[in-house]
Steps between C-alpha positions, in 0.01 A plus 500: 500500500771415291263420168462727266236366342291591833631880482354488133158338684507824794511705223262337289222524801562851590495629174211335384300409874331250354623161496374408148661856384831331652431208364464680138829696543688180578345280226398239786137371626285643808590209705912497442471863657299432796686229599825674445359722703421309798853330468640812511317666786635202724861539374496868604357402808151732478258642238676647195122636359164570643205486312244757533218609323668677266770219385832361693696826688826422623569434917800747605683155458412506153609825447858445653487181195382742210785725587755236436305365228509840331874510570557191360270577207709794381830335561388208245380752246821656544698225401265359233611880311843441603511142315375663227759770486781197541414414128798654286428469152201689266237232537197472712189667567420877625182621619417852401295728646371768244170754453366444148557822307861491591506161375284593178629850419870523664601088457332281282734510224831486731377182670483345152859560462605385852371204407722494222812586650434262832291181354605296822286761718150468507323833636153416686339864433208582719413868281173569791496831769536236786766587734714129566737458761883478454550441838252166479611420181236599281670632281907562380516813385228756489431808317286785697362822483630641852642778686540319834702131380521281844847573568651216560443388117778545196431674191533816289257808469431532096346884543130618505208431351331742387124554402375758249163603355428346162236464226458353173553704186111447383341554835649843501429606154159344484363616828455836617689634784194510769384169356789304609518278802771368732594090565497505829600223739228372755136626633683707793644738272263728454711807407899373621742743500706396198176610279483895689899493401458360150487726195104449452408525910120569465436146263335236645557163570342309221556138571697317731729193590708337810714344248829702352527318168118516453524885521808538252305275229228723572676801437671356148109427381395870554327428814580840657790693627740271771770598753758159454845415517735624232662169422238357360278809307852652332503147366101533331488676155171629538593656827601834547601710831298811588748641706845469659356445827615226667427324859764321667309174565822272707842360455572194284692225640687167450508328786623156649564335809843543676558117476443459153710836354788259426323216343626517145188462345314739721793743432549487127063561488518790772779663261280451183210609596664824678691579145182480336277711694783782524510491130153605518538741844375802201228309442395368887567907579314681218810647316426388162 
C-alpha cells in the first residue's frame, strides 16, 4: 500500500480494535472504515484484521502492515519536529512540559519576564505531574524530576532536590511535643521510613494527602509537622526547618529532543530556563 492514509487506518484499528474506536481516532463515520477496510483487504490480497470476540486482532499479514505503518509513523513525526526546528527567527509556539510547584515556586515570575523579552513566542505551559512525550511531540522542552533521563534526549542537570522536615512557627509553639502529628502522604504509609529518621520519629501520622501542594498548604496552616521539598518551604514565612536533615529526592533536568536543540526558539527558552533554576540550585538543594 502506497497510501498513507490507510497506514493511519491499520493503526487506527489495532490500537483501538474496534471499528467505531477507529473511526473516532480518525474523525470519520463507522461505515468509511469498514469499507476502507474491505478495499483494503483485497488490495493486500488477504485479511488485514480478524474479528473476534474480543474486537478486530491483526492476521500475521496485518502485523507485517503495522510494522511499516509504525515505521512510517515515526518517520512523519520526525519530520513534522524537524519543520519546526527549520523556523529561524524568535517567533512561534513551544510546548512545555512542567510539574506545578516548579512552575509555582521556582518559575512563575521568570516566565512573566520571558514574555517580555520574547513577545513573538507564545509558551503553551502544561504546569500538571503528567509525563508527555518529546519523542511524539507532546511536548518541546520538558522539565523533570529524574535520575535516569532517556538518553538519547538533550538537556542540562540543574542539581538536587532536596526535601526537609518542616513546620509552622505556631504549630510548634502552640502544641506540645507528644501532641503533634505528621502530614503524611497516602493510606499505605503507615509508619514510612522518612518519619523513624525524622527528628520527632515516634509522632503519628495525623492526616493525610496524595497531592504534594495539598500537603505544603497544609503544613503553612499549622496542620502538623511535613517532610517537603526545600524550594518551596524556605520560600514560606511561617515555616521553619527542624533540622538539617535532608533526603536526596532526584536530579532536576532540562530536557529537549535532539531535533529541536537548534531551533532558535527552543534554544534561547532551554538557556533561560536553565539560568534561572541554577540561580536558585541553593534553594532546589537546601543551602539557604
Amino acid at each position: 500500500m502506497k497510501d498513507w492514509d490507510n497506514y493511519r487506518l491499520i493503526l487506527a484499528l489495532h490500537r483501538s480494535g474496534t471499528l467505531r474506536g477507529a473511526a473516532e481516532r480518525l474523525n470519520v463515520n463507522h461505515s468509511t472504515i469498514s469499507r476502507r477496510l474491505v478495499l483494503m483487504n483485497k488490495d493486500a490480497g488477504g485479511e488485514l484484521f480478524e474479528k473476534t470476540t474480543l474486537g478486530y486482532r491483526s492476521t500475521p499479514l496485518g502485523d507485517e502492515l503495522i510494522s511499516a505503518a509504525l515505521q512510517i509513523e515515526e518517520i512523519t513525526i520526525s519530520s513534522e519536529r524537524q519543520k519546526r526546528a527549520s523556523a529561524e527567527d524568535m517567533s512561534g509556539e513551544i510546548n512545555l512540559s512542567v510539574p506545578p510547584p516548579i512552575f509555582q515556586y521556582l518559575l512563575l515570575d521568570d516566565f512573566k519576564r520571558f514574555q517580555q523579552l520574547y513577545p513573538k513566542i507564545r509558551l503553551n505551559i502544561n504546569a500538571s505531574f503528567e509525563l508527555l512525550s518529546l519523542d511524539n511531540s507532546d511536548a518541546d522542552i520538558v522539565i523533570r524530576g529524574t535520575d535516569n533521563p532517556p538518553q538519547h534526549l538533550v538537556g542540562r542537570c540543574i542539581g538536587t532536590i532536596r526535601l526537609g522536615y518542616y513546620a509552622q512557627k505556631n504549630y510548634l509553639t502552640n502544641t506540645l511535643e507528644n501532641e503533634r502529628r505528621w502530614i503524611g502522604r497516602d493510606a499505605q504509609e503507615e509508619s514510612p521510613e522518612w518519619i523513624k529518621d525524622s527528628p520527632f520519629p515516634t509522632l503519628k501520622i495525623g492526616i493525610r494527602s496524595d497531592d504534594i501542594m495539598t500537603r505544603h498548604l497544609m503544613a503553612v496552616a499549622g496542620y502538623g509537622l511535613t517532610r517537603g521539598a526545600c524550594f518551596m518551604a524556605e520560600q514560606e514565612q511561617e515555616l521553619v526547618r527542624l533540622s538539617e536533615q535532608y533526603t536526596d529526592y532526584s536530579a532536576l533536568w532540562v530536557l529537549t529532543h535532539p531535533d529541536l536543540k537548534e531551533t532558535p526558539r527552543i534554544r534561547v527558552l532551554a538557556k533561560f530556563l536553565i539560568d534561572c533554576l541554577l540561580e536558585k540550585k541553593g534553594m532546589i538543594e537546601g543551602n539557604v
